[in-house]
C-alpha positions in Angstrom: -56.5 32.1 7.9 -59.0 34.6 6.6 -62.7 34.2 8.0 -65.6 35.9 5.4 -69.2 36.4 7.1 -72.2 38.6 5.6 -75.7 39.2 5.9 -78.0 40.8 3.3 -76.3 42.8 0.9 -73.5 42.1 3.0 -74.2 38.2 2.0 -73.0 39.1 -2.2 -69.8 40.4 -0.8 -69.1 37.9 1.3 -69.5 35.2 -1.4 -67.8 36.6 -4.1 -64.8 37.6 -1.6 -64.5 33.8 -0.4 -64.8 32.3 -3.9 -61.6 34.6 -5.0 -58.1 32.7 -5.0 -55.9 35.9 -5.5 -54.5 38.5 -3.4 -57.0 40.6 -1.2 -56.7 43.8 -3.6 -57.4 42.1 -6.7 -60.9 40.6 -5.2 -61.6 43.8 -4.0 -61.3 45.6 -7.3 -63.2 43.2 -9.1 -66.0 43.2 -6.7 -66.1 47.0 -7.4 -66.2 46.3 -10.8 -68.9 44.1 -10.7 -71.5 46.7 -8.5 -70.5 49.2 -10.5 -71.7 47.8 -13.4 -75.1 47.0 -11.6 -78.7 48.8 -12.8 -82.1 48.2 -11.0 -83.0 45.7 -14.1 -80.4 43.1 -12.6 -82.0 43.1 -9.6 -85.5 43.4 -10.0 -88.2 43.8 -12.7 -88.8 47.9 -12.8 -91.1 47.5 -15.9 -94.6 48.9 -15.5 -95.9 45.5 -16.6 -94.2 43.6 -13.8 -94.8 46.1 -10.9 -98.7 46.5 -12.4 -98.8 43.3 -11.9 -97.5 42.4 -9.1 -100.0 45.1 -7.7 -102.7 43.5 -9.0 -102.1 40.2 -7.4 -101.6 42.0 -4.0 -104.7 43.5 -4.4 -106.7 40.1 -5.1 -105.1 38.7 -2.4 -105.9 41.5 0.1 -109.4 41.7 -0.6 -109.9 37.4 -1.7 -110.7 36.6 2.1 -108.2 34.3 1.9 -109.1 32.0 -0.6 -106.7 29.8 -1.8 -108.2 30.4 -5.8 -106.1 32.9 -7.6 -102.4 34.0 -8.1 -100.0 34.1 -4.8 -98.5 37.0 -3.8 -95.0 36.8 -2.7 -92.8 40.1 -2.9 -93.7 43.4 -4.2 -91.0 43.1 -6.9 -90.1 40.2 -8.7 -85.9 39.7 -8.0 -85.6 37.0 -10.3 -83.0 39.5 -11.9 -80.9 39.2 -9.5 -80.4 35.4 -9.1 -79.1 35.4 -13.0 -76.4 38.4 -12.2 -75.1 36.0 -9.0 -75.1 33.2 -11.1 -73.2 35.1 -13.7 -70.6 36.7 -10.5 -70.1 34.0 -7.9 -68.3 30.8 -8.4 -69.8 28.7 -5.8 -67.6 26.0 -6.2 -65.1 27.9 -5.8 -65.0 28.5 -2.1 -64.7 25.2 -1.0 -61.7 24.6 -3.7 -60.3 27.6 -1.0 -61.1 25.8 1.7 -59.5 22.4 1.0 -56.4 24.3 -0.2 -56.0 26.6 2.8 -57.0 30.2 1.6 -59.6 30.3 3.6 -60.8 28.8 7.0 -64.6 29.6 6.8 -67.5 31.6 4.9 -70.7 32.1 6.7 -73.9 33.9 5.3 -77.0 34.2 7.5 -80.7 34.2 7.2 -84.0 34.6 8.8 -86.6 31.7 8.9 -89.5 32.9 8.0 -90.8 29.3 9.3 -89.4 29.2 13.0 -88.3 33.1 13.4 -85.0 31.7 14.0 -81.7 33.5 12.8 -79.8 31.1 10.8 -76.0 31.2 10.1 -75.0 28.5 7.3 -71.3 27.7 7.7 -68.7 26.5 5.2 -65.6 25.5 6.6 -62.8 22.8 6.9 -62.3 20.9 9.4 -62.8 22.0 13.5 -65.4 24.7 12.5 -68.3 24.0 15.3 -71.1 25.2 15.2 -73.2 27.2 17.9 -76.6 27.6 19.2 -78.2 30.9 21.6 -81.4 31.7 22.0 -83.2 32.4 18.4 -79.5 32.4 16.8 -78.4 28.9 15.5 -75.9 27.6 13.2 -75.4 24.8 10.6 -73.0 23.1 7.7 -73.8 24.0 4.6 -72.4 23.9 0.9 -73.2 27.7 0.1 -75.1 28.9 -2.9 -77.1 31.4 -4.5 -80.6 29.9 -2.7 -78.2 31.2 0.2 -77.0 34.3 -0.9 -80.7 35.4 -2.3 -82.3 34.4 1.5 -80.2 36.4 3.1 -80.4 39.4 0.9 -84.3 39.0 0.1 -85.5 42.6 2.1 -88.7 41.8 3.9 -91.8 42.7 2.0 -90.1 43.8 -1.0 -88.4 40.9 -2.3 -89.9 36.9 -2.3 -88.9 34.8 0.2 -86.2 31.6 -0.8 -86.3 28.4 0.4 -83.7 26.4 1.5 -84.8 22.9 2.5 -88.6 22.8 3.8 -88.4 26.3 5.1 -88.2 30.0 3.7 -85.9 32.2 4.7 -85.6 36.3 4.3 -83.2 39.0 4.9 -80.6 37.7 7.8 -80.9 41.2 9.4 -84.3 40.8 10.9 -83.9 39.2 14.3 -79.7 39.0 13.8 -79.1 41.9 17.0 -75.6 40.5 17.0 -74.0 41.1 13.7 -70.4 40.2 15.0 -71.5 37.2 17.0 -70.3 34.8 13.7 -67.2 36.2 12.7 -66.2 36.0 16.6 -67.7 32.3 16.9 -65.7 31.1 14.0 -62.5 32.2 15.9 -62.0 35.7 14.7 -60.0 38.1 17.2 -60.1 41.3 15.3 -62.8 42.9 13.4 -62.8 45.5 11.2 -66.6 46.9 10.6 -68.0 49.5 8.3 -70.8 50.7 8.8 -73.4 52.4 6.8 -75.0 55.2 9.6 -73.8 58.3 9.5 -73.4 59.8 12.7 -75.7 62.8 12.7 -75.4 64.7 15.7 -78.5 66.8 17.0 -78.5 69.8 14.7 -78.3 67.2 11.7 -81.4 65.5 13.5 -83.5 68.4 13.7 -82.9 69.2 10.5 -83.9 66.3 8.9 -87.0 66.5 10.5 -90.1 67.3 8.1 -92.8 69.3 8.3 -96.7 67.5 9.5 -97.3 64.3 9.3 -94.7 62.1 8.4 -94.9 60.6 4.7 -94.7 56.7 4.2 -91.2 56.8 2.9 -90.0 58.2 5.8 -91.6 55.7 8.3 -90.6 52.4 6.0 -87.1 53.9 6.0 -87.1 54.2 9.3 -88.2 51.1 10.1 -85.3 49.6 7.8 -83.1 51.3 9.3 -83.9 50.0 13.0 -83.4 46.6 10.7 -79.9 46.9 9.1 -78.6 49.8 11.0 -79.2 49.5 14.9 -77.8 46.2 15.2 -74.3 46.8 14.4 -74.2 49.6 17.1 -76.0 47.6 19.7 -73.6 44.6 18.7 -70.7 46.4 18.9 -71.6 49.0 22.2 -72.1 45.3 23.8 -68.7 43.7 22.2 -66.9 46.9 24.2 -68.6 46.6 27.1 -67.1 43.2 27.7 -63.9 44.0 26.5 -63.7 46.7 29.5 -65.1 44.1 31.9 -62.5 41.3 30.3 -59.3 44.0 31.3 -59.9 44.5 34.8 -60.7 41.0 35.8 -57.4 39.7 37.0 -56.0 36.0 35.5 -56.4 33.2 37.5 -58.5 30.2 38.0 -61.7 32.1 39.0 -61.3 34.2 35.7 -64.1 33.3 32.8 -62.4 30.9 30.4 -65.2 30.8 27.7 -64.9 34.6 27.0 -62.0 36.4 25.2 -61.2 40.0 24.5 -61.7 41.0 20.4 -60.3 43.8 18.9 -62.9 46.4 17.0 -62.6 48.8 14.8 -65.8 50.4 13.3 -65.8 52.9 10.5 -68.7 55.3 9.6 -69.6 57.3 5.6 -68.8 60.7 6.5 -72.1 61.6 4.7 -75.6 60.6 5.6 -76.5 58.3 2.8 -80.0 58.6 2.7 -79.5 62.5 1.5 -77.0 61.5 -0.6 -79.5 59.1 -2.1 -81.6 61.9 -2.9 -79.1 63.1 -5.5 -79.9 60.3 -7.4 -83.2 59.6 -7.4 -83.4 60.3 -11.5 -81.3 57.6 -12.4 -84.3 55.2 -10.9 -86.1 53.5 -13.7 -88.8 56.0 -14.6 -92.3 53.9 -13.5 -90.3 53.0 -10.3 -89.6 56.5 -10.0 -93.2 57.3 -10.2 -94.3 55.2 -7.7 -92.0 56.0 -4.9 -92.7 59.6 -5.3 -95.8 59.0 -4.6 -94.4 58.0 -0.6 -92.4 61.1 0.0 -89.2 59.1 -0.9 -87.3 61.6 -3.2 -87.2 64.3 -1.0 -84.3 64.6 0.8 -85.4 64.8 4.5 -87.3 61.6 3.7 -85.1 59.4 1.3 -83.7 56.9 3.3 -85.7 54.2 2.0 -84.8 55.5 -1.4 -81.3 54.5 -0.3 -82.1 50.9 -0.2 -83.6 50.5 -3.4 -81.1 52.6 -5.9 -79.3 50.1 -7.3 -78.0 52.5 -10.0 -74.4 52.6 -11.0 -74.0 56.7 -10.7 -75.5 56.0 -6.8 -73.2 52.9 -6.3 -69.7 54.4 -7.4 -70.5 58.0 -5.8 -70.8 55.2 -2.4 -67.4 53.5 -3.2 -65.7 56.7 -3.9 -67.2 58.1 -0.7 -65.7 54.8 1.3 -62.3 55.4 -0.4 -62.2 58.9 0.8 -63.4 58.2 4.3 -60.6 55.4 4.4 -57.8 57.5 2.9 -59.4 59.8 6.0 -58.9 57.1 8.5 -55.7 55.3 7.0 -53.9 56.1 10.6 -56.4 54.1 12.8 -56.7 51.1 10.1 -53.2 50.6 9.5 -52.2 50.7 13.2 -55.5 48.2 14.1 -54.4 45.9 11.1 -50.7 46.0 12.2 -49.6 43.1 13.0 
């Protein structure tokens, strides 16, 4: 019975994918639809009135000395967009109508406490799911919805903070250095990743590398990246590792019961996305544009960061056609790992 786990963007798919009653294909082509059809407007506010503003109130706040007088400032855009388009794509309802029929066992989407520093996984499932608890990693029951969906996909700094309960929470990616651990910890023996890094090898590396001092866009893409990027690679250099130690301990009573080998499969873009970003960076809404030149970000050495913010539809379906090439590429080694 099919498991369904996601964290920040990863979190939309994931939702719409367990709230879908048909066959596998059908989801798959209407999720494509639906980003393909995406702009920056449904996400966030890209006006110049909204991002002036917003400015404006980060400036007061910086230079208030803390006074609680004046207008908060929460995100540097407002995302409010983007709640309406989930609204408008997700029937929440919808996955536990799966559940209680059998078409799905569980759907999990995680997020960061902002509150604790906690990595939260909220778990819907029938019956027998438990739940687990290690170290700063923790997970509960929940009915899922967009609150849900928009925690777990709100990127630190740049979009508000949600709050679920009497805490916020923010992009799931933070502190989550174990991206498999759910999907394994709801059962799953196999697990097929795709991730977004391309692998560079060291003449791509030096040269990507720009010339004096490094501009803003490249460090903040940078550091996103060591957010959303490391982690699968960590996860899964970690999830081999005990696999290898798992086949040359010998059954019998002294063997450790609580571990158990899982399959793994990871894919990678045959392009480095962040260039490919680059390409484009005129589709961006043409204040935002503005703005992030102004870091270094359309240049193509430095553009990673632009990578995370082009929600454009020319961006988006060059990315999907990209995946369907690389898996046409890879067909061999995904058909034999999904074999039953």
């Amino acid at each position: 019975m099919p498991i369904v786990t996601g964290v920040s963007a990863g979190a939309i798919n994931a939702a719409f994918l367990a709230a879908q009653s048909g066959p596998l294909d059908t989801a798959t082509e209407a999720l494509k639809r639906k980003w393909c059809s995406l702009t920056t407007e449904q996400v966030f506010r890209a006006d110049p009135v909204s991002l002036t503003g917003i400015g404006a109130r980060w400036l007061y706040r910086l230079f208030s000395g803390g006074t609680r007088l004046g207008p908060k400032a929460r995100g540097l855009v407002d995302n409010r967009p983007l709640r309406e388009f989930l609204l408008g794509t997700i029937d929440f309802p919808a996955i536990e109508t799966n559940i209680q029929e059998g078409r799905l066992r569980a759907a999990a989407i995680t997020a960061t406490s902002y509150s604790t520093g906690r990595t939260v996984t909220f778990v819907q499932g029938g019956p027998g799911i438990s739940m687990w608890e290690r170290g700063n990693r923790v997970a509960v029951h929940a009915s899922l919805t967009v609150d849900h969906v928009m925690a777990s996909a709100a990127l630190p700094v740049l979009f508000p903070a949600t709050r679920l309960g009497s805490e916020y929470f923010g992009d799931g990616s933070l502190r989550q250095r174990t991206p498999l651990a759910p999907a394994v910890h709801l059962g799953a023996g196999r697990l097929f990743a795709i991730s977004t890094r391309y692998p560079r090898t060291v003449e791509d590396a030096a040269g990507s590398a720009p010339e004096g001092y490094p501009p803003p866009a490249r460090v903040a893409g940078l550091l996103f990246n060591s957010i959303f990027l490391d982690a699968l690679d960590e996860d899964a250099a970690r999830l081999d590792r005990i696999n290898e130690l798992l086949s040359r301990i010998p059954e019998g009573p002294s063997s450790p019961q609580h571990l158990r080998p899982v399959e793994l499969l990871v894919l990678r873009p045959s392009q480095d996305l962040g260039r490919l970003a680059a390409e484009y960076a005129e589709h961006l809404p043409g204040f935002l544009r503005f703005l992030i030149s102004g870091l270094g970000a359309p240049h193509s050495e430095s553009s990673d960061l632009l990578s995370y913010l082009l929600f454009e539809s020319a961006y988006i379906s060059r990315l999907i056609d990209l995946g369907e090439e690389d898996g046409e590429r890879n067909w061999p080694r995904v058909e034999a790992f999904l074999a039953p």
